[in-house]
PDB file of N, CA, C and O in Angstrom:
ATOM      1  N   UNK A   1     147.502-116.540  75.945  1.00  0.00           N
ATOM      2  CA  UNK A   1     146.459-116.636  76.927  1.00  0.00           C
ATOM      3  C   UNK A   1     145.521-115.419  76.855  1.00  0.00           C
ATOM      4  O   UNK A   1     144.330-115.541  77.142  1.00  0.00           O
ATOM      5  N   UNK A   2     146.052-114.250  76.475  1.00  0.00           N
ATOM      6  CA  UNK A   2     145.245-113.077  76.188  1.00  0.00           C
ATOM      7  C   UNK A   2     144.302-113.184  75.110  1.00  0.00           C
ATOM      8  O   UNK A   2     143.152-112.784  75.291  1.00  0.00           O
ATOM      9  N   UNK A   3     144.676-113.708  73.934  1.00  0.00           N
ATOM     10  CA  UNK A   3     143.499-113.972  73.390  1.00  0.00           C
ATOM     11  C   UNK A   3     142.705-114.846  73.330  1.00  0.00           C
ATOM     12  O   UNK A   3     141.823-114.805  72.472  1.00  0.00           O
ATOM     13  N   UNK A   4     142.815-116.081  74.396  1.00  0.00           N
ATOM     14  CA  UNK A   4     141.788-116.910  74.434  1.00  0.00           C
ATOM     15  C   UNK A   4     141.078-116.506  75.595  1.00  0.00           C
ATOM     16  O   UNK A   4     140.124-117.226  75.890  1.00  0.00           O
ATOM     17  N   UNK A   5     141.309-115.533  76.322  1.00  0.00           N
ATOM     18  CA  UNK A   5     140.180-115.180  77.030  1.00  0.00           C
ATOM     19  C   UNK A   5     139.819-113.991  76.367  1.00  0.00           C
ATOM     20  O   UNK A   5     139.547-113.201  77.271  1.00  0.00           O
ATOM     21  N   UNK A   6     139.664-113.422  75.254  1.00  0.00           N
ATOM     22  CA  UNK A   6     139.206-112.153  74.891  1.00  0.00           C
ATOM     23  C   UNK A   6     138.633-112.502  73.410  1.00  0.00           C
ATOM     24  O   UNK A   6     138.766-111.726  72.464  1.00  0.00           O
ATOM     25  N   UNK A   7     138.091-113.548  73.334  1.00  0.00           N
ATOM     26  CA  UNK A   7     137.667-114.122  71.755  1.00  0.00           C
ATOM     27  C   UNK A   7     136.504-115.089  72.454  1.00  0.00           C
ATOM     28  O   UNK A   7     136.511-115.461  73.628  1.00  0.00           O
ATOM     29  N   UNK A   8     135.553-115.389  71.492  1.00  0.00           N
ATOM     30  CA  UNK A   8     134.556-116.088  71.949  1.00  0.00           C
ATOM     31  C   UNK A   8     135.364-117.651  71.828  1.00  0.00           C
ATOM     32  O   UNK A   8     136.363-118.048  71.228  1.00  0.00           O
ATOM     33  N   UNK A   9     134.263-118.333  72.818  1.00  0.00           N
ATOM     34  CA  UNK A   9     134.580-119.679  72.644  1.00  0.00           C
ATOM     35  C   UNK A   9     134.292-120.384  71.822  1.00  0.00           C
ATOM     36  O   UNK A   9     133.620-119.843  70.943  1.00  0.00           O
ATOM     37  N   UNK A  10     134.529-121.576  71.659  1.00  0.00           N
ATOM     38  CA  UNK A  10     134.911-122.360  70.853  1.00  0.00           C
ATOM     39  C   UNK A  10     133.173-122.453  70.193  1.00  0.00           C
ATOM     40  O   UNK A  10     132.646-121.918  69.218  1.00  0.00           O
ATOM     41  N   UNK A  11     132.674-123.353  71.205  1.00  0.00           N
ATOM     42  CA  UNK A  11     131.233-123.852  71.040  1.00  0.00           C
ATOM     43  C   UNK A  11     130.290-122.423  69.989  1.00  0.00           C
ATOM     44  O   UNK A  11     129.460-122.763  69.147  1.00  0.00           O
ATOM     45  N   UNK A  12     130.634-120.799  70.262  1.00  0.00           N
ATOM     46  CA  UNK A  12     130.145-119.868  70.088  1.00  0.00           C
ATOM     47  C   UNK A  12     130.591-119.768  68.425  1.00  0.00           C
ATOM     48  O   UNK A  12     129.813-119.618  67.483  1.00  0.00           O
ATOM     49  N   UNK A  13     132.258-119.913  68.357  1.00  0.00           N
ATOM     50  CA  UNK A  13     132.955-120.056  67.297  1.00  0.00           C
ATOM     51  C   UNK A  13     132.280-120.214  66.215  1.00  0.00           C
ATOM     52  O   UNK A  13     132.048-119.319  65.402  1.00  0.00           O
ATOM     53  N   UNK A  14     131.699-122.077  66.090  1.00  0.00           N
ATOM     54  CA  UNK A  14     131.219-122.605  65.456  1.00  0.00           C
ATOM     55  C   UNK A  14     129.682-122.289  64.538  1.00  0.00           C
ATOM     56  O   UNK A  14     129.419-122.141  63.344  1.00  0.00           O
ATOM     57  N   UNK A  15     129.018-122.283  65.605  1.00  0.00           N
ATOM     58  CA  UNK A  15     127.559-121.120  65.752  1.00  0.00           C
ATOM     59  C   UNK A  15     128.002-119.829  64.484  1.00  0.00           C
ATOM     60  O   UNK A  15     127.357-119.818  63.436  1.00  0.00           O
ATOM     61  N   UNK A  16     128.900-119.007  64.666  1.00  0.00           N
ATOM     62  CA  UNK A  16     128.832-117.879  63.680  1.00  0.00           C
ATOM     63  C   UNK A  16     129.836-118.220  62.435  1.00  0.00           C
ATOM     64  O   UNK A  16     129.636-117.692  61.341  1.00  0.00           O
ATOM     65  N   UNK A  17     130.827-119.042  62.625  1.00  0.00           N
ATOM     66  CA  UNK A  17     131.121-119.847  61.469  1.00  0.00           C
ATOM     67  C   UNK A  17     130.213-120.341  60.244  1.00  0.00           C
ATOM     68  O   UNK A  17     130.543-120.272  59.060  1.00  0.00           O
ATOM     69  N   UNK A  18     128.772-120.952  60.845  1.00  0.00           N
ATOM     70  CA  UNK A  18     128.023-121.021  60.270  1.00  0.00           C
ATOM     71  C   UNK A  18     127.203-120.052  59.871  1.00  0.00           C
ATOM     72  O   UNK A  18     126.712-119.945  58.747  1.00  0.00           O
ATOM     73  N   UNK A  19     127.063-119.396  60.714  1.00  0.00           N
ATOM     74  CA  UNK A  19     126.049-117.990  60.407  1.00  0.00           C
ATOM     75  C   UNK A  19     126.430-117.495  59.224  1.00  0.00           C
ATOM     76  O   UNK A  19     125.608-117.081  58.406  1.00  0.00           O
ATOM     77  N   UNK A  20     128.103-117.490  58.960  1.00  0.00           N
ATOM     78  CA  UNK A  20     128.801-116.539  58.267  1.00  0.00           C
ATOM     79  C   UNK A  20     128.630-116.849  56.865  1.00  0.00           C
ATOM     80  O   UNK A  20     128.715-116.080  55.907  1.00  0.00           O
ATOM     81  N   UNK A  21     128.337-118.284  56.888  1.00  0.00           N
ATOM     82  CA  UNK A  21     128.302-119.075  55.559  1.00  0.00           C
ATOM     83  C   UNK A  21     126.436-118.711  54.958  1.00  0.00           C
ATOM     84  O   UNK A  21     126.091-119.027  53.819  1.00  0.00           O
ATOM     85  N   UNK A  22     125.749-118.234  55.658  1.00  0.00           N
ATOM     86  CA  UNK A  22     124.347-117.819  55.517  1.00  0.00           C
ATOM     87  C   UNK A  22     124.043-116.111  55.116  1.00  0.00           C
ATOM     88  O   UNK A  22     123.055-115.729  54.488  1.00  0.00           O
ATOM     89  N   UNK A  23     125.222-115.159  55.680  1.00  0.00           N
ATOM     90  CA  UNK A  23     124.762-113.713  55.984  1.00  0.00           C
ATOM     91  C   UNK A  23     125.802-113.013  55.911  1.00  0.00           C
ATOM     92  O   UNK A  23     126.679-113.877  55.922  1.00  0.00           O
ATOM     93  N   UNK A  24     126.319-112.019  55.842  1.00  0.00           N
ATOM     94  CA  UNK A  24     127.738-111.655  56.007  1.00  0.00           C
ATOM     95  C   UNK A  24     127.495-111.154  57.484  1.00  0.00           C
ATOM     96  O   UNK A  24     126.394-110.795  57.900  1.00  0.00           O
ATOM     97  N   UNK A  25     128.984-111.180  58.432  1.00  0.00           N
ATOM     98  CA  UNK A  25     128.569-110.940  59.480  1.00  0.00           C
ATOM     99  C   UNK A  25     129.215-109.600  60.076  1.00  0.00           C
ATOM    100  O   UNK A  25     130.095-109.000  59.460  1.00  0.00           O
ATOM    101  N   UNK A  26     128.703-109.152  61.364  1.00  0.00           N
ATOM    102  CA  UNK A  26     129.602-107.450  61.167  1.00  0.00           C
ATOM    103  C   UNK A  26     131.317-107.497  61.482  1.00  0.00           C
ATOM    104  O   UNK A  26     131.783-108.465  62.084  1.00  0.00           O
ATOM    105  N   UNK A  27     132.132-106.452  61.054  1.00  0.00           N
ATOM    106  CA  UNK A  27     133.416-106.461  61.202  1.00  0.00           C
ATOM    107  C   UNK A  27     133.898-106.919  62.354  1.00  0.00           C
ATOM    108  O   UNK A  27     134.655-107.886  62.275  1.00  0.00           O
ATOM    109  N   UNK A  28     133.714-106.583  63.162  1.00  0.00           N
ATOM    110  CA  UNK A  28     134.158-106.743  64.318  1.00  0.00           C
ATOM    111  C   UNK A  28     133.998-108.510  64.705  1.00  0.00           C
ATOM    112  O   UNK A  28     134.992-109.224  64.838  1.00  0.00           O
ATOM    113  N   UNK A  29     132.739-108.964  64.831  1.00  0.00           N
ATOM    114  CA  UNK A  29     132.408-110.359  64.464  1.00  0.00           C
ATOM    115  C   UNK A  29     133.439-111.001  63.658  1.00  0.00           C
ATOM    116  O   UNK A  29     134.041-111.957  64.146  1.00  0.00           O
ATOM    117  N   UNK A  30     133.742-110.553  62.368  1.00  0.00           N
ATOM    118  CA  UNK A  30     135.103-111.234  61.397  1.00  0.00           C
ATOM    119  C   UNK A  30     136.540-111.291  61.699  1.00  0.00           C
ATOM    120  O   UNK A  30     137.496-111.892  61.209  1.00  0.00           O
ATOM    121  N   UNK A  31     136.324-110.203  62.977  1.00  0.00           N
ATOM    122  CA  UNK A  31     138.430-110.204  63.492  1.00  0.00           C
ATOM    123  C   UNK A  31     138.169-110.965  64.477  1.00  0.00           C
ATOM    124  O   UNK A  31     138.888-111.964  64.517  1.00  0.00           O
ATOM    125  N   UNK A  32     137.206-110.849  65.509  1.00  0.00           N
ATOM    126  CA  UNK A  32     137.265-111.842  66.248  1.00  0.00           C
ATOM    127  C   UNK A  32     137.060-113.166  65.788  1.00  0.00           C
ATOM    128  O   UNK A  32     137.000-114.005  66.687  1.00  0.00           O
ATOM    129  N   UNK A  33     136.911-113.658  64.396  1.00  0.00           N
ATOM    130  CA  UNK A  33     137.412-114.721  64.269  1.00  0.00           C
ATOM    131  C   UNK A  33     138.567-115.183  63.654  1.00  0.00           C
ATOM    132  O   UNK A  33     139.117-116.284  63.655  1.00  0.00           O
ATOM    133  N   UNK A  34     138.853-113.996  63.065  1.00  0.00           N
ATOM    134  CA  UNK A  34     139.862-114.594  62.611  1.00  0.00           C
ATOM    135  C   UNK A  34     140.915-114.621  63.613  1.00  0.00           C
ATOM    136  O   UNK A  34     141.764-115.473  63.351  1.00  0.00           O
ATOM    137  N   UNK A  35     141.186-113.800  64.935  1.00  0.00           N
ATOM    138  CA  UNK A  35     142.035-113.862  65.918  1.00  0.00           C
ATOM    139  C   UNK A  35     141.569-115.521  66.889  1.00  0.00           C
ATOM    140  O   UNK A  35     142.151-116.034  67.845  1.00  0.00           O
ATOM    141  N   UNK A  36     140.722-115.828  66.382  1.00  0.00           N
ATOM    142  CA  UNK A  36     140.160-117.202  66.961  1.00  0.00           C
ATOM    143  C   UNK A  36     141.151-118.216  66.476  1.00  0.00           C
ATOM    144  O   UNK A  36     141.810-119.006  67.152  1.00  0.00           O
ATOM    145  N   UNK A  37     141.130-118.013  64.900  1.00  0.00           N
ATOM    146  CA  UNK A  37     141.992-119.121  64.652  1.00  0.00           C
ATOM    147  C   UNK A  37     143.558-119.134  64.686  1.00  0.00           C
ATOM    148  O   UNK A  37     144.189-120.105  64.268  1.00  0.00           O
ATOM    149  N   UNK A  38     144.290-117.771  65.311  1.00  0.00           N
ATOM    150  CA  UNK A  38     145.355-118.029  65.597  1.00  0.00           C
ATOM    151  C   UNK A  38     145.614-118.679  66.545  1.00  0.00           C
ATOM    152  O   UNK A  38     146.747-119.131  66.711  1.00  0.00           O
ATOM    153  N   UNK A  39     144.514-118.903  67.489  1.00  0.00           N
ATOM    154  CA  UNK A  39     144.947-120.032  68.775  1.00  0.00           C
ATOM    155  C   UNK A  39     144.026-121.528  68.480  1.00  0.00           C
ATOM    156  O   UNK A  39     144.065-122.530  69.193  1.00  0.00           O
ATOM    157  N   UNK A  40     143.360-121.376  67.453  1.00  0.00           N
ATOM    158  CA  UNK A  40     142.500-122.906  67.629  1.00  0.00           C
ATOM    159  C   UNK A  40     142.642-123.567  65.791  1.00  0.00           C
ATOM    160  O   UNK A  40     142.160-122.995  64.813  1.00  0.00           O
ATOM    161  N   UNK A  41     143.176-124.454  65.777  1.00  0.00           N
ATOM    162  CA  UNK A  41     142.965-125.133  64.753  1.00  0.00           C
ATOM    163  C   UNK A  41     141.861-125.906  63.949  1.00  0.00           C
ATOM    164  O   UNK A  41     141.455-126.324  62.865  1.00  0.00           O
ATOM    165  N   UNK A  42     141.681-125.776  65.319  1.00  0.00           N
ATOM    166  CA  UNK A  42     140.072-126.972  64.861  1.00  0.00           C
ATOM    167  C   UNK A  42     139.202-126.338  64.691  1.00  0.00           C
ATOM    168  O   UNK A  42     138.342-127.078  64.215  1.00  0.00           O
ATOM    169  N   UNK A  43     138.607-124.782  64.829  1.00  0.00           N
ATOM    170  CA  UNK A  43     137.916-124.261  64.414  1.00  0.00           C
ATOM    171  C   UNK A  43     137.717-123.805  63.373  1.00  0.00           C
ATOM    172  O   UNK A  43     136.674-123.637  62.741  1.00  0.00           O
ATOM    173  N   UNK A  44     139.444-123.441  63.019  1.00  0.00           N
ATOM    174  CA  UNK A  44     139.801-123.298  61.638  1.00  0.00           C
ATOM    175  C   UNK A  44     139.601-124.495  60.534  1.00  0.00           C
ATOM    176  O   UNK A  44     139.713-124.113  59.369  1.00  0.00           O
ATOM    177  N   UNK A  45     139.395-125.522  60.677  1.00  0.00           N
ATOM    178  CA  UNK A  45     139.387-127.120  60.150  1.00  0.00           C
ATOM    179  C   UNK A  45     137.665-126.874  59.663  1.00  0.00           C
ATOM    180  O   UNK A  45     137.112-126.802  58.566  1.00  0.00           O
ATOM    181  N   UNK A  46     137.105-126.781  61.315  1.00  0.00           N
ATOM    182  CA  UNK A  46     135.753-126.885  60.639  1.00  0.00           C
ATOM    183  C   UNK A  46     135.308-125.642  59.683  1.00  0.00           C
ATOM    184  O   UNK A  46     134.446-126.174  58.982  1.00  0.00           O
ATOM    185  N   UNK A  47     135.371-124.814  59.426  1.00  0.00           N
ATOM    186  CA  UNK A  47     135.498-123.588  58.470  1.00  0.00           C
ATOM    187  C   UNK A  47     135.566-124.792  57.582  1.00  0.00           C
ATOM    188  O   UNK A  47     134.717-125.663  57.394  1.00  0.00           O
ATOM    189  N   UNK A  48     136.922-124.628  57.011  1.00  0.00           N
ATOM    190  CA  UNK A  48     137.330-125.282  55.487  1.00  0.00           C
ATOM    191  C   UNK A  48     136.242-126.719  55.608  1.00  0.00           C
ATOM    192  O   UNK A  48     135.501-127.070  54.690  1.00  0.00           O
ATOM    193  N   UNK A  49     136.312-127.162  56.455  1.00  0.00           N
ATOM    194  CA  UNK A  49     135.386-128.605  56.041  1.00  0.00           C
ATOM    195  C   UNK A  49     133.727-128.018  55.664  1.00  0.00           C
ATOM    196  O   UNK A  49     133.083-128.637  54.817  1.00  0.00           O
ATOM    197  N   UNK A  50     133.278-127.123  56.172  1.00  0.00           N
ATOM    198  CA  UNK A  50     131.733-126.319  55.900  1.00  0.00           C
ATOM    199  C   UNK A  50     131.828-126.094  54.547  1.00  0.00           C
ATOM    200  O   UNK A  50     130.892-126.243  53.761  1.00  0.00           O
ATOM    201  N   UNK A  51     133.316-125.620  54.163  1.00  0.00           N
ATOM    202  CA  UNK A  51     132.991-124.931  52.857  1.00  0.00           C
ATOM    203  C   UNK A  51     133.642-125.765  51.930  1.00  0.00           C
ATOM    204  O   UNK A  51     133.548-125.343  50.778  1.00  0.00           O
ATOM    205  N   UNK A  52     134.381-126.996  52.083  1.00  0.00           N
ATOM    206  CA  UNK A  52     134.709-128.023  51.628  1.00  0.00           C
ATOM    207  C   UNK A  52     133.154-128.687  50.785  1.00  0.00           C
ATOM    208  O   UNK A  52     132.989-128.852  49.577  1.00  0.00           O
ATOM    209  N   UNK A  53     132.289-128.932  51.789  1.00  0.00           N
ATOM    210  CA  UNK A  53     130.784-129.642  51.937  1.00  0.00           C
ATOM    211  C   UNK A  53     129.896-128.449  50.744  1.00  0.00           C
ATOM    212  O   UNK A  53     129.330-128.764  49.698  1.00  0.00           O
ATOM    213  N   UNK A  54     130.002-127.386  51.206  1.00  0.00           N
ATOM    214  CA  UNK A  54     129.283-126.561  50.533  1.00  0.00           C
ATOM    215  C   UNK A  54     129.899-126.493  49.290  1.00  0.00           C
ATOM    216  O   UNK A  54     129.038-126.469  48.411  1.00  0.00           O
ATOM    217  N   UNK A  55     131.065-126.449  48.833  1.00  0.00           N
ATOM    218  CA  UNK A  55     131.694-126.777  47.612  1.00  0.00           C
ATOM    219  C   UNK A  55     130.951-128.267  46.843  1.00  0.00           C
ATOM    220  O   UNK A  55     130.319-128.243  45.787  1.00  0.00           O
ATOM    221  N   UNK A  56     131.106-128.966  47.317  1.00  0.00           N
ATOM    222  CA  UNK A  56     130.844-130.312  47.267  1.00  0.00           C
ATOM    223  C   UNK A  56     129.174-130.194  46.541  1.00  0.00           C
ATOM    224  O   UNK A  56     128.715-130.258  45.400  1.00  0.00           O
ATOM    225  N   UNK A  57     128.636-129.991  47.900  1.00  0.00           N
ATOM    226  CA  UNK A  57     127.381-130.342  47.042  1.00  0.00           C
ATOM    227  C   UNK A  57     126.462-129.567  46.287  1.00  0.00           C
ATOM    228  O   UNK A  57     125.301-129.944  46.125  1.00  0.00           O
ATOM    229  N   UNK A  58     127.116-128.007  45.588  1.00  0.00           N
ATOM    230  CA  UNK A  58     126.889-127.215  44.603  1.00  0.00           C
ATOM    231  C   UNK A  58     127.434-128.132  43.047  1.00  0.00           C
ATOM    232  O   UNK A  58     127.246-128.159  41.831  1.00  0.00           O
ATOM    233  N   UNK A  59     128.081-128.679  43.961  1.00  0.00           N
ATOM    234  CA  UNK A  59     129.074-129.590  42.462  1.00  0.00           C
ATOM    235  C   UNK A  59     127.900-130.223  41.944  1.00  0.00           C
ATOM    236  O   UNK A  59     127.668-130.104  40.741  1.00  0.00           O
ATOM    237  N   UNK A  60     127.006-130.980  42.791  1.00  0.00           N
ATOM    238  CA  UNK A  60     126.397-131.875  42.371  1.00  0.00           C
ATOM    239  C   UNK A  60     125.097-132.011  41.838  1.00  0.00           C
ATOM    240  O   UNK A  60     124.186-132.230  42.637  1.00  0.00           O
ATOM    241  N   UNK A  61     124.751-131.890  40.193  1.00  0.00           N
ATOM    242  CA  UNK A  61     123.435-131.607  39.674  1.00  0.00           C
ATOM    243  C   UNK A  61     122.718-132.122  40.131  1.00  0.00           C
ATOM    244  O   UNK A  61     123.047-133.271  40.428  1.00  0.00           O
ATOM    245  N   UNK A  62     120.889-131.569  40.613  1.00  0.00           N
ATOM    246  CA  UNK A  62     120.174-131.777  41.188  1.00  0.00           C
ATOM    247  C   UNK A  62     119.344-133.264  40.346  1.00  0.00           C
ATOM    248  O   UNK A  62     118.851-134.262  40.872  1.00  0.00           O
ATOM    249  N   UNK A  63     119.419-133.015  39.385  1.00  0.00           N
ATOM    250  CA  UNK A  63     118.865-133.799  38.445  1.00  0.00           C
ATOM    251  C   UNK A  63     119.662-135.628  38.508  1.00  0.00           C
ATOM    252  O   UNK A  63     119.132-136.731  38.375  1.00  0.00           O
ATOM    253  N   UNK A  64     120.765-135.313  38.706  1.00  0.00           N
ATOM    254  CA  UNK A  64     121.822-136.069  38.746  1.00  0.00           C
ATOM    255  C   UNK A  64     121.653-136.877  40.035  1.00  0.00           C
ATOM    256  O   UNK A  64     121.778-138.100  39.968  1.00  0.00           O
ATOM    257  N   UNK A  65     121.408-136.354  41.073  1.00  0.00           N
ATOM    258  CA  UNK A  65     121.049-136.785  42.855  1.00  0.00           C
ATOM    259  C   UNK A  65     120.126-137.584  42.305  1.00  0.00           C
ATOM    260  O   UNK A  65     120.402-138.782  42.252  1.00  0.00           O
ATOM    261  N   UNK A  66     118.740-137.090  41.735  1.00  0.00           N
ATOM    262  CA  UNK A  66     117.030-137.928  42.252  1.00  0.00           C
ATOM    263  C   UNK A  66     117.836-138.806  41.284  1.00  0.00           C
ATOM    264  O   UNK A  66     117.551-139.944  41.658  1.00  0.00           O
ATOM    265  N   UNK A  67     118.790-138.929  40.119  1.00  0.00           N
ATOM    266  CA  UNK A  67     118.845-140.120  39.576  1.00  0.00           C
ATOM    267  C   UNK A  67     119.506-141.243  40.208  1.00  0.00           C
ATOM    268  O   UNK A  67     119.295-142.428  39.952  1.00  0.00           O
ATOM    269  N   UNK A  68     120.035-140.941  40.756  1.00  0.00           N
ATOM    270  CA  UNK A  68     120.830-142.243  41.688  1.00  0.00           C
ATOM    271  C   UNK A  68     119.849-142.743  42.823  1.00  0.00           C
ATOM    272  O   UNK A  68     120.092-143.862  43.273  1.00  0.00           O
ATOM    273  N   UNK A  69     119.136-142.285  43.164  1.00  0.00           N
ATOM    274  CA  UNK A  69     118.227-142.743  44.174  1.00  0.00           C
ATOM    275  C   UNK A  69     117.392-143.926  43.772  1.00  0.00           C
ATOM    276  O   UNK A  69     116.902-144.705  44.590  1.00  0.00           O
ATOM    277  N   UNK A  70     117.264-144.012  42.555  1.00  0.00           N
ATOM    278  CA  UNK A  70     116.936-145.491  42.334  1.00  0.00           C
ATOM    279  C   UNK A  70     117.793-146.062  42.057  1.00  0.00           C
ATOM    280  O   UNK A  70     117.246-147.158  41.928  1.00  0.00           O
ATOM    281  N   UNK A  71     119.062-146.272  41.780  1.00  0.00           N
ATOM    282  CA  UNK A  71     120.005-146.828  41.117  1.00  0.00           C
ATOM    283  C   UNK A  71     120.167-148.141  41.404  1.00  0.00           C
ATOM    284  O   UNK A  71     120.486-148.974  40.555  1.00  0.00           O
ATOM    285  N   UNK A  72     119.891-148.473  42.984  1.00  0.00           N
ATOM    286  CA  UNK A  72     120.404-149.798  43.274  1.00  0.00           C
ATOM    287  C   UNK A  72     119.382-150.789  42.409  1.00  0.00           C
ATOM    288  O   UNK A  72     118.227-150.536  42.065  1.00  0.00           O
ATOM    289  N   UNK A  73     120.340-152.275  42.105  1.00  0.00           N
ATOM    290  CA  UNK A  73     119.833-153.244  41.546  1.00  0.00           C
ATOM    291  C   UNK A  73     118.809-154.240  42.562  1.00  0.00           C
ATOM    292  O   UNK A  73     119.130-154.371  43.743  1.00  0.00           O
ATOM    293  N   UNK A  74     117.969-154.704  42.199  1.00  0.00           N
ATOM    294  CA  UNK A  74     117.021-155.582  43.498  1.00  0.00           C
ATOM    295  C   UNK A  74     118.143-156.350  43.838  1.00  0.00           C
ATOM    296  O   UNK A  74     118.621-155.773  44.814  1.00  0.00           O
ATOM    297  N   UNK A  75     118.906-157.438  43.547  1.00  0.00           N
ATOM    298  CA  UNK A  75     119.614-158.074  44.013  1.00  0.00           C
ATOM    299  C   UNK A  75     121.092-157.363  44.930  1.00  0.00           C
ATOM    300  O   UNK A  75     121.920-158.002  45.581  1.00  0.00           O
ATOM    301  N   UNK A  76     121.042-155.905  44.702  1.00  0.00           N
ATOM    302  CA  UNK A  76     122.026-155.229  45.974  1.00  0.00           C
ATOM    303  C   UNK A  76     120.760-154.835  47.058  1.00  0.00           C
ATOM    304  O   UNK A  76     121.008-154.533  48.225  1.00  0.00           O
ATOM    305  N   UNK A  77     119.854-154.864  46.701  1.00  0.00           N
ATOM    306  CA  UNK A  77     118.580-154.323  47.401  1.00  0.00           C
ATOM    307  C   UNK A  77     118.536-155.537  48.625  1.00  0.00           C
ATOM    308  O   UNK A  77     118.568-155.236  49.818  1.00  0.00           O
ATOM    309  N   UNK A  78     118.455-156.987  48.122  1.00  0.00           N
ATOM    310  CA  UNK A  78     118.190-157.663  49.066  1.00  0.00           C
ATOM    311  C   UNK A  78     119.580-157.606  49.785  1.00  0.00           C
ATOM    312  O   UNK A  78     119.665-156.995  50.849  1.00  0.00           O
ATOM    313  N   UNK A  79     120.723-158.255  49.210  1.00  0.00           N
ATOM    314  CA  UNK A  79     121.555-157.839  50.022  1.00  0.00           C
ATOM    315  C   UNK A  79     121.631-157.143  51.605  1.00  0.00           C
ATOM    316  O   UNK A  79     121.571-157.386  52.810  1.00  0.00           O
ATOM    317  N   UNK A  80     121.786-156.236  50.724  1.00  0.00           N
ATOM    318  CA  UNK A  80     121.851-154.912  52.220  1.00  0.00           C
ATOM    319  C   UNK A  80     120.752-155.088  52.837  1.00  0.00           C
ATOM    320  O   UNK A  80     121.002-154.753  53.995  1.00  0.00           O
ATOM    321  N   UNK A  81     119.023-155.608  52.737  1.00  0.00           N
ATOM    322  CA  UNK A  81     118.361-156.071  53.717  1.00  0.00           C
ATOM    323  C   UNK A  81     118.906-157.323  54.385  1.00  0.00           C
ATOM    324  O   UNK A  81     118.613-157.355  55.580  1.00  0.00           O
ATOM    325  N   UNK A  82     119.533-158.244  54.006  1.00  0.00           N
ATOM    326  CA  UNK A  82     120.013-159.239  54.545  1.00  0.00           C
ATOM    327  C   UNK A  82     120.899-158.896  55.859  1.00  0.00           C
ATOM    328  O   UNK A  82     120.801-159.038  57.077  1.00  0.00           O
ATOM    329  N   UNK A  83     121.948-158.290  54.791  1.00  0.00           N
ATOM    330  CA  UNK A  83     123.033-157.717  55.546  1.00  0.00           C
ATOM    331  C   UNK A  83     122.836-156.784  56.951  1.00  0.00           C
ATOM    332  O   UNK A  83     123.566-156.866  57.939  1.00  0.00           O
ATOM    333  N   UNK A  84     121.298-155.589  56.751  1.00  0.00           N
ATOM    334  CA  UNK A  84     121.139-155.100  57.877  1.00  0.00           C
ATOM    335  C   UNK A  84     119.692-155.544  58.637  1.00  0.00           C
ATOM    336  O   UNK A  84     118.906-154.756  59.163  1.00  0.00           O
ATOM    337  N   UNK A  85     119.544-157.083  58.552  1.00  0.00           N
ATOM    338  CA  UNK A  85     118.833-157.684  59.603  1.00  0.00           C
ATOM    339  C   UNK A  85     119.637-157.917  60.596  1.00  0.00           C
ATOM    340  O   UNK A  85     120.796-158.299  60.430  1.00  0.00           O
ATOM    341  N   UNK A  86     118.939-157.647  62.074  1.00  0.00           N
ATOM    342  CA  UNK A  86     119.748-157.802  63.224  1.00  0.00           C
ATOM    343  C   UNK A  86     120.228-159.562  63.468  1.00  0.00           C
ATOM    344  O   UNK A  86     119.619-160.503  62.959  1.00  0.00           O
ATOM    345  N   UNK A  87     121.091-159.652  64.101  1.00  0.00           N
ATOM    346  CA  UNK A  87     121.544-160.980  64.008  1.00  0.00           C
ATOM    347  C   UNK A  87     121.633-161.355  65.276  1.00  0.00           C
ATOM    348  O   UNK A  87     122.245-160.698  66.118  1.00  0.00           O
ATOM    349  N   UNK A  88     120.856-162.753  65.576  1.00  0.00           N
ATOM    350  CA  UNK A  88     119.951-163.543  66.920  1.00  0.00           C
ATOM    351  C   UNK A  88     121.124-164.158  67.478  1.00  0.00           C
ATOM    352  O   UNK A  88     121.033-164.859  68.486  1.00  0.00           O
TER     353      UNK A  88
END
């Protein structure tokens, strides 16, 4: 209970989680999170999932992306217009 009232909250957590992934952030800022995630899991989750994502889409050649963007065939094209006309 002592350290969840002496660590930022959750909502705040998240906020410099991200920051952290942009800037390095000051020491003190870095123990208080890491003493964050001895009481919260899920903050710890979203961490690894940020840098899961950021892993992810360094993977993926830029050149490689704009090529799939045309990829679909007209006949999956109509499809999925079919498919996402609203239905009366």
């Amino acid at each position: 209970m002592f350290i969840a009232t002496h660590t930022p909250k959750c909502h705040d957590i998240t906020r410099l989680i991200s920051r952290s992934m942009d800037s390095p952030l000051p020491l003190r800022t870095r123990l208080a999170l890491r003493i964050h995630y001895l009481i919260c899991v899920w903050c710890e989750r979203y961490r690894d999932q940020l840098i899961l994502l950021r892993r992810a889409l360094k993977a993926v050649p830029e050149e490689g992306a704009q090529k799939t963007r045309g990829a679909m065939s007209p006949d999956a094209r109509t499809r999925l217009k079919i498919a996402l006309q609203p239905k009366s």
